[in-house]
C-alpha positions as CSV (number, residue, x, y, z in Angstrom):
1,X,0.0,0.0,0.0
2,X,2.7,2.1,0.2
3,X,3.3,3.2,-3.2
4,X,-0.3,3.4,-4.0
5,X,-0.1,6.2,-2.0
6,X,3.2,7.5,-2.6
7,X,2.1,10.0,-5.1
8,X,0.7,12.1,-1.5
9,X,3.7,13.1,-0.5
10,X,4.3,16.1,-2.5
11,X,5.1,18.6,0.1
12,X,9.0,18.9,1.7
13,X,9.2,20.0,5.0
14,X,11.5,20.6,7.6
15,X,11.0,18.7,10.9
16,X,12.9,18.9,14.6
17,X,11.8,16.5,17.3
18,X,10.6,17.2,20.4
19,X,12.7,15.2,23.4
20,X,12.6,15.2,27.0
21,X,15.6,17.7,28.9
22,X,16.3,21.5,29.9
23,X,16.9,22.3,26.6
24,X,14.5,26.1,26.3
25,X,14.1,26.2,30.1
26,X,10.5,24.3,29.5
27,X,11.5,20.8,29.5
28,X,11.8,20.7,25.3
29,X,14.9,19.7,23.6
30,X,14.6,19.7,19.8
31,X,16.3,17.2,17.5
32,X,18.7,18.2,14.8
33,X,16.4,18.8,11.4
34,X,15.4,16.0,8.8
35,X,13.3,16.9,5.7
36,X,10.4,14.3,5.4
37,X,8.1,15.3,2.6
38,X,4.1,14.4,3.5
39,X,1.0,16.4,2.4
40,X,-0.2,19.5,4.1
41,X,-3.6,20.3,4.4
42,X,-3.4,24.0,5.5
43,X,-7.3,24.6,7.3
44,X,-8.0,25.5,11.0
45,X,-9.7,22.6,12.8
46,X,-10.7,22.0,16.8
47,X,-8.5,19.7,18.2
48,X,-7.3,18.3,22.0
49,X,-3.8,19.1,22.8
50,X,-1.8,16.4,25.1
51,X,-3.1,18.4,28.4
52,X,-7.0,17.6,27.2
53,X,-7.6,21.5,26.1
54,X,-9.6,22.3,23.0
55,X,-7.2,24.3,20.9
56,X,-7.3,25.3,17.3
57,X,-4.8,23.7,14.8
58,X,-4.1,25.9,11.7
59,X,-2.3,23.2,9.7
60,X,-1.9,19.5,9.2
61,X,0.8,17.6,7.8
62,X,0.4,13.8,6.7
63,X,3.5,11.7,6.4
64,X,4.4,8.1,5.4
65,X,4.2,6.1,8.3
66,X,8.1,5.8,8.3
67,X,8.7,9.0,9.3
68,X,7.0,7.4,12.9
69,X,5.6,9.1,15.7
70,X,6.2,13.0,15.9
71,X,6.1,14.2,19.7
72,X,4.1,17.1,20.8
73,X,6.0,20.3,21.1
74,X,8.4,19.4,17.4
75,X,8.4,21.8,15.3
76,X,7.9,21.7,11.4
77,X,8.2,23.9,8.9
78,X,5.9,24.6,6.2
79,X,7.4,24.8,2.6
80,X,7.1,28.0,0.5
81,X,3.8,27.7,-0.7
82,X,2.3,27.6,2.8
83,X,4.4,30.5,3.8
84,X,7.7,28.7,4.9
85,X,6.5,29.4,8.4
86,X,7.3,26.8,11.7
87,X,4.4,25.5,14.0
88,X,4.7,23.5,16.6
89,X,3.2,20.3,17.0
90,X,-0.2,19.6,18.9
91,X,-0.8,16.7,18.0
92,X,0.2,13.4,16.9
93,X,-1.7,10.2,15.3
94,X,-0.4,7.2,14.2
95,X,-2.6,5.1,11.4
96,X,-1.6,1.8,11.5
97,X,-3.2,-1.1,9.2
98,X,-1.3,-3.9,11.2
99,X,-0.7,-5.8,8.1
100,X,-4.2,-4.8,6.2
101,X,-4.2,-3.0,2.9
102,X,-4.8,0.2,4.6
103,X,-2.4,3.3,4.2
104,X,-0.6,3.5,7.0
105,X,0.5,6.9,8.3
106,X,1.4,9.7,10.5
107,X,-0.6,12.6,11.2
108,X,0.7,16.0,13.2
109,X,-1.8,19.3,13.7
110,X,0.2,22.0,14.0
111,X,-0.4,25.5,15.9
């Protein structure tokens, strides 16, 4: 399944993980970059951040499921045509198939 929906991933961005440490003084250390590409859908929607509040996510970004989970508080950024700004993760959903013909994935909603 995962070339028939290879052709999605159109969009290059630039990701840095979240990690556990000191790092900004609250508790977020982020990774060196990578550049996944993935498709970004850029509309507002409601969502629940990791503390259970309703926030409102501006962007999301769908990525292969190799790229594997992105921890709240990474940051990705957007490529030109979306403004080449960086968001930081809200949100993070795993779609996995476990074997079926389903298109596995990773989802992040972005501030």
């Amino acid at each position: 399944m995962t070339q028939a929906v290879a052709q999605w991933w159109v969009h290059l961005t630039t990701l840095r993980r979240a990690s556990s440490g000191t790092g900004d003084g609250y508790g977020v250390t982020l990774a060196g970059p990578e550049t996944p590409s993935g498709f970004v859908a850029d509309k507002a929607e409601r969502v629940r951040n990791i503390s259970g509040d309703e926030v409102i996510s501006s962007t999301q970004v769908a990525y292969p499921s190799s790229v594997g989970y992105i921890p709240p508080g990474s940051q990705v950024t957007l490529p030109p045509q979306f403004g080449s700004r960086t968001s930081t993760v809200i949100r993070c959903a795993v779609g996995d198939g476990g074997g079926q013909p389903t298109p596995d994935h990773v989802v992040v909603w972005l501030e």
